[in-house]
C-alpha positions as CSV (number, residue, x, y, z in Angstrom):
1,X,-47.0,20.6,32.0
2,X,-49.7,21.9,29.1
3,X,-47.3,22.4,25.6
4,X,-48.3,26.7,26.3
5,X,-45.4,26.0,29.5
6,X,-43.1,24.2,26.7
7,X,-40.7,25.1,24.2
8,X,-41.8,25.3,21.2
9,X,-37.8,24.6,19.2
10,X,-37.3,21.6,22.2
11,X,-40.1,21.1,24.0
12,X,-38.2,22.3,27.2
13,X,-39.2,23.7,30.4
14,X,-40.2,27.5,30.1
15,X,-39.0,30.0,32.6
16,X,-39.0,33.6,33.5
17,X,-36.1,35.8,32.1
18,X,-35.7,39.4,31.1
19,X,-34.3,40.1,27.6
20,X,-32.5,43.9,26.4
21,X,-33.9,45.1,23.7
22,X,-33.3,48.5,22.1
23,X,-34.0,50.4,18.8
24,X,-32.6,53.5,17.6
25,X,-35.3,56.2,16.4
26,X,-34.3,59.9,15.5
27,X,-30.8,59.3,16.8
28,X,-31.7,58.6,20.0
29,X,-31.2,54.9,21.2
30,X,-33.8,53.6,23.4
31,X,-32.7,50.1,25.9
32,X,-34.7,48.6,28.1
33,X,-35.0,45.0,29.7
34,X,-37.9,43.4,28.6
35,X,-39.8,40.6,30.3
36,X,-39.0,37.0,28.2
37,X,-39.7,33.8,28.1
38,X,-36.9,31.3,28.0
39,X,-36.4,27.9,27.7
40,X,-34.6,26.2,30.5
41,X,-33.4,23.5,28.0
42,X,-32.1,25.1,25.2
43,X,-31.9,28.8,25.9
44,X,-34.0,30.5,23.4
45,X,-35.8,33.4,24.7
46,X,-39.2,34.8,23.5
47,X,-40.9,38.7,24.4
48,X,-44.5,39.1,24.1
49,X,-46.3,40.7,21.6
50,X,-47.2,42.7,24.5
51,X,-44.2,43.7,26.1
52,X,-42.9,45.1,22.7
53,X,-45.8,47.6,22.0
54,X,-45.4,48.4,25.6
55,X,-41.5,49.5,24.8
56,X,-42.8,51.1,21.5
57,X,-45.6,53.3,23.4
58,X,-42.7,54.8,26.0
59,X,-40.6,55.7,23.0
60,X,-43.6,57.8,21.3
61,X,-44.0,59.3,25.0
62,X,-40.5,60.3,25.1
63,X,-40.3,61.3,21.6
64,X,-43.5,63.3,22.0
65,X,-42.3,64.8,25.4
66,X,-39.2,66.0,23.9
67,X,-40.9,68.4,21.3
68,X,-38.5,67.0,18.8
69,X,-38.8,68.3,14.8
70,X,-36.6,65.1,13.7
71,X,-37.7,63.7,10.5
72,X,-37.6,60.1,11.8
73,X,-39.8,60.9,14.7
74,X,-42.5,61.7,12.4
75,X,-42.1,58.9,10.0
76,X,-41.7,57.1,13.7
77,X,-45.3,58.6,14.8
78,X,-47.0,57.9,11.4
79,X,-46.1,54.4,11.4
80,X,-47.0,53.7,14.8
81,X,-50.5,55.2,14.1
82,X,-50.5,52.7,11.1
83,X,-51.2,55.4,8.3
84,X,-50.0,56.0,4.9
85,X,-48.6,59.5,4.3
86,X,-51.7,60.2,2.2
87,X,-53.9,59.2,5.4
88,X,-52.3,61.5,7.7
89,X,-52.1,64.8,5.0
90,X,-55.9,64.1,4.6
91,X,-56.3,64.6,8.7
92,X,-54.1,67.4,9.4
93,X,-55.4,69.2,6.1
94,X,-52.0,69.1,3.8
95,X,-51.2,67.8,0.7
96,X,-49.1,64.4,0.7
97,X,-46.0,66.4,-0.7
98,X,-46.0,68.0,2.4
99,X,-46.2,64.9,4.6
100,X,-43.2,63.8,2.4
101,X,-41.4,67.2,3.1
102,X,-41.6,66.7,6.3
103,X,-40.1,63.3,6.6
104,X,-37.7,64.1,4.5
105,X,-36.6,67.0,6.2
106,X,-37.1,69.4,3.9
107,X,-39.0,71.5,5.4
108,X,-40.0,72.0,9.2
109,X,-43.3,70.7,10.1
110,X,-45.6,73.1,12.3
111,X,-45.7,72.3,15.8
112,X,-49.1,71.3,15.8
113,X,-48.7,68.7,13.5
114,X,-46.0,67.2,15.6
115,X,-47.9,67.4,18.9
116,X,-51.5,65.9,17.0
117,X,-49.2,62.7,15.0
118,X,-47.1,62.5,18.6
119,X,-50.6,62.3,20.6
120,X,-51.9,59.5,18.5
121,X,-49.2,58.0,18.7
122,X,-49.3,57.4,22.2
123,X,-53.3,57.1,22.3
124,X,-54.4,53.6,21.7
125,X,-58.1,52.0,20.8
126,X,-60.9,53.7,21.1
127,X,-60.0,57.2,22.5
128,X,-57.1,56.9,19.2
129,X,-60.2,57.0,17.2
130,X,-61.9,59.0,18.8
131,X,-59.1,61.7,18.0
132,X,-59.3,60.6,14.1
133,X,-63.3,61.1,14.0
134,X,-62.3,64.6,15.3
135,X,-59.7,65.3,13.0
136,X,-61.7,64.1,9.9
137,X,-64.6,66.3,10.8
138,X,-62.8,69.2,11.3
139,X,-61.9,68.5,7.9
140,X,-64.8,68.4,6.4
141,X,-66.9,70.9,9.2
142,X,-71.0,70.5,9.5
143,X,-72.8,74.1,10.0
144,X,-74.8,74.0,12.9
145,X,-78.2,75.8,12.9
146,X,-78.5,79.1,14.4
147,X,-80.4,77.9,17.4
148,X,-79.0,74.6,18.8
149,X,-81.6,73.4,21.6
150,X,-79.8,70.9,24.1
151,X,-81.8,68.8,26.4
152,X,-80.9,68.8,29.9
């Protein structure tokens, strides 16, 4: 057996096994049984890299699908877009104080701004950036001419 079948803590044997993992985000406590790795020697069980941004996606989707105006949610979607507060006020065209505000619960955000950070959250790789192209031009807009000829 190559050492990529083999335990890395004894060298054992690895197997299939399933491992519950869970998180609480917004109040709301998301379980699920995750597909592991375990050692048939000494018991300790691994989850792919994988396998956790899989579990991470579905909670954005369900956030996202719940139209929920929780604080944590939104700190939830920002980090799972991997921007700084000051990143995401410059794409939705507010202040970082307001960003702040938001996750703080201070004040409620639009809905817009929940629906654009929720759908980047669940949007990955290209089509993720794609969205943030869009969202940076709109923030800084190009005139067009007054004639625009398109070829057919």
């Amino acid at each position: 057996m190559s050492n990529a079948n083999r335990c890395h803590a004894c060298g054992g044997a690895l197997g299939k096994g399933s491992l519950e993992h869970s998180m609480v985000v917004a109040g709301h406590r998301f379980v699920a049984a995750l597909p592991s790795v375990r050692c048939t020697q000494c018991g300790q069980e691994s989850v792919s890299d994988a396998a956790l941004e899989q579990f991470e996606l579905r909670v954005s989707e369900l956030l996202l699908e719940s139209g929920t105006h929780a604080p944590e949610a939104l700190v939830w979607f920002r980090r799972s877009i991997g921007l700084r507060a000051t990143e995401l006020a410059d794409l939705l065209g507010v202040t970082p104080e307001t960003v702040s505000r938001w996750e703080n619960g201070k004040v409620a955000p639009p809905n817009t701004a929940i629906v654009v950070m929720g759908k980047l959250a669940v949007t990955r790789g290209p089509k993720r950036e794609e969205l943030i192209a869009l969202l940076r031009s709109s923030a800084a807009p190009r005139p067009l001419a007054k004639t625009v000829r398109l070829s057919a």
